[in-house]
N, C-alpha and C positions, 0 to 999 in steps of 0.2 A: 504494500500500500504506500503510495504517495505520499512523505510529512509533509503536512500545510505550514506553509511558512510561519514564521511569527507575525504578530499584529506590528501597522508602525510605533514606534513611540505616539507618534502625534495622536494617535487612534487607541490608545492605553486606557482599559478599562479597570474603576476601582469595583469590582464587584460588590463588596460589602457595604463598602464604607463611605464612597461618595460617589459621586457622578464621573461618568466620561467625558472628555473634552474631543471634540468634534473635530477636523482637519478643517484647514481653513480652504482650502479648495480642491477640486474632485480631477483626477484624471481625466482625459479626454484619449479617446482612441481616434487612431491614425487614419482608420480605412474607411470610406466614403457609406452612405445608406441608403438603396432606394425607396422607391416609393411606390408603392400599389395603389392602379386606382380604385377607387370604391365606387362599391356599388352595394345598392341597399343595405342599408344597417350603419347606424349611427359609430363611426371611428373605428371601425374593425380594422382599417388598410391602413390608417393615417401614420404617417413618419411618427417615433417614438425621439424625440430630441434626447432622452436617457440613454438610447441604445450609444452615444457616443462617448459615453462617460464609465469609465471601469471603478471597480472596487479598490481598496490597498492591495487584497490580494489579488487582484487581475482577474473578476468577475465581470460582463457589463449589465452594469446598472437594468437594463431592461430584462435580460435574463431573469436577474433579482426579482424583480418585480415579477414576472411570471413562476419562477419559483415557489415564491411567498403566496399568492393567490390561488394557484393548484397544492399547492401542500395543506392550506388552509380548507381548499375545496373536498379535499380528502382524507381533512382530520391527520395530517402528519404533522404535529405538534413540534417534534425536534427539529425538523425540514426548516419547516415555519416561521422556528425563533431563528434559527443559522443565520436565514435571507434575511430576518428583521436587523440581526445584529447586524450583517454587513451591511445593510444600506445605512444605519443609523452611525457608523464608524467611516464611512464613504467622505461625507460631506453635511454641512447644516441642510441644504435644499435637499439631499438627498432623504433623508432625514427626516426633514419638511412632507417631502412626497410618500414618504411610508407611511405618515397618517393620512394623507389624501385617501390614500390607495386603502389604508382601514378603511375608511368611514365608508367607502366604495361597497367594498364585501361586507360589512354591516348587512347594508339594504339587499347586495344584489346577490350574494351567494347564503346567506344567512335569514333574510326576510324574517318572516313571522316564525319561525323558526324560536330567534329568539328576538320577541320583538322592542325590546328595551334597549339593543345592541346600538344602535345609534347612538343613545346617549351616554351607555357609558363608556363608549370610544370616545367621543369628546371631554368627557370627565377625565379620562385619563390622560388624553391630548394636555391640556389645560394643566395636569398635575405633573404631566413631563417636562413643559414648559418654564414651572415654576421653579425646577432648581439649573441654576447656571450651566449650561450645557448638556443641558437634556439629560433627565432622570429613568436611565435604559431599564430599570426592574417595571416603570410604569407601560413602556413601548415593550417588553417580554411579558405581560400582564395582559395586554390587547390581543394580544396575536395569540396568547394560548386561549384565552376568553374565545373566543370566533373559530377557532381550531377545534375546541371540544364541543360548540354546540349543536343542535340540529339544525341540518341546513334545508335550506327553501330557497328555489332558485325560478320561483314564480314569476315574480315580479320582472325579475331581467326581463325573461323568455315573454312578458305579455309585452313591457315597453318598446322590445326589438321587434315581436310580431305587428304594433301596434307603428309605428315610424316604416319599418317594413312597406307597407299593407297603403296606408298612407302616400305614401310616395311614389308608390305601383299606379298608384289609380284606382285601388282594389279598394277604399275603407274610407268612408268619413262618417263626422260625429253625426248623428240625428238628432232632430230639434223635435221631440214630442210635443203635443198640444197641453198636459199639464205643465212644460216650460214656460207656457205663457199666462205667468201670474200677474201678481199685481206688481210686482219689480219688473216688468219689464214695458217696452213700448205697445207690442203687441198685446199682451193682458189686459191693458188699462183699454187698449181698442176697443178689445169683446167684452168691455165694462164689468170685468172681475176686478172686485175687492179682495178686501181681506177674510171675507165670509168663505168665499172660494177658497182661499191660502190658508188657513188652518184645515178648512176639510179637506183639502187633495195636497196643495202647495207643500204643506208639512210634512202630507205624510212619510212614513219611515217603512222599512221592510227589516224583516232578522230584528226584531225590538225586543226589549228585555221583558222576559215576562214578568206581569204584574206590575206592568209598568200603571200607575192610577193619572186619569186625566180629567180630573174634574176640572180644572182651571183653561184647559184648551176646551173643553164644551161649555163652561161659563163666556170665555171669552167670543166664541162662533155665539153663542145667543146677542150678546151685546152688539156685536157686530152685524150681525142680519141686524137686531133690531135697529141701528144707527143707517145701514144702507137703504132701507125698507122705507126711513121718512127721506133720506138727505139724498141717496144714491151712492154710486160709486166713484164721482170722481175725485183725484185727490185732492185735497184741502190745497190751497194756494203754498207754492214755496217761500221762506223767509227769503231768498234769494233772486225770488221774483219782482223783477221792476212794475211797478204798479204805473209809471209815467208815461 
């Protein structure tokens, strides 16, 4: 087996006892990078400006990055933390971009999964932050958080089929006739109120059971009764010029 070189000084980690101090600027690789064009799907081809930037140990950057996203997609925990540490020992931006790239597989590899995952990636962001050159137990704390959860890759797969589909020619939004409440120009046309918008405009679907609404059918009686003498149009705006 290959020994992995040592780390540089500059890139010297105090494991226990305090923080790492970062390099102050990243490698760059020599050799040129093309570019694929795209086609449908939001960034799958786009040039990676990382791919030109190596590790201390002569990783590039974007490898890293894919690395750390499939190790985490596959629950490979020690994979995981290796790429976080080497991007976090890279450079501050690099560093910088490991949380980007969490808070990414939060949502998109992670989903509902676990769905607090967003925030406490930025929690931790924040508490990395807080000690002088980035606090690496809080960025090795992310990454195994996200690594051990259950993942749900819904949401990607609906946004990319959804932009996809879109862009094809193949999908757009519909505008149903309960769209057109009392918030919009066309509602207020077909003289719906807010009698209408509590009985349809509101309603909700998958509601919690037992949910009690006496105060939205108090409020639909008030309301009919106010449109029944006055109508539905709306009350004058303070913002309306009366001149």
């Amino acid at each position: 087996m290959r020994a992995t070189p040592p780390l540089p000084r500059r890139a010297s980690v105090a494991f226990a006892l305090g923080p790492f101090r970062l390099p102050d600027a990243p490698v760059r690789r020599t050799e040129g990078n093309g570019r694929m064009s795209r086609r449908h799907g939001p960034g799958h081809f786009t040039e990676d400006p990382y791919a030109q930037i190596v590790s201390p140990h002569g990783i590039p950057v974007d490898d890293l990055v894919s690395v750390l996203q499939k190790a985490i997609r596959r629950s490979e925990v020690d994979n995981a933390v290796l790429a976080a540490y080497e991007m976090c020992t890279t450079s501050p931006d690099v560093a910088e971009h490991l949380w980007r790239r969490l808070r990414l597989i939060a949502v998109e590899d992670v989903g509902t999964g676990l769905p607090l995952a967003p925030v406490l990636i930025e929690t931790l962001h924040r508490n990395f932050e807080a000690r002088p050159g980035g606090d690496w137990m809080m960025a090795c704390h992310a990454v195994r958080l996200l690594a051990t959860a259950p993942k749900d890759r819904t949401a990607s797969e609906h946004a990319d089929w959804v932009a996809t589909m879109v862009e094809r020619g193949d999908a757009l939004v519909e505008v149903p006739d309960h769209a057109h409440c009392v918030h919009t120009k066309a509602g207020q046309e077909l003289g719906r109120g807010l009698t209408q918008w509590w009985e349809n405009g509101a309603r909700v679907h998958d509601e919690l059971p037992g949910a009690e609404h006496r105060f939205r059918d108090e409020l639909i009686r008030l309301h009919r009764e106010d449109e029944t003498e006055n109508g539905t149009e709306p009350p004058p705006s303070r913002w309306t010029r009366t001149d």
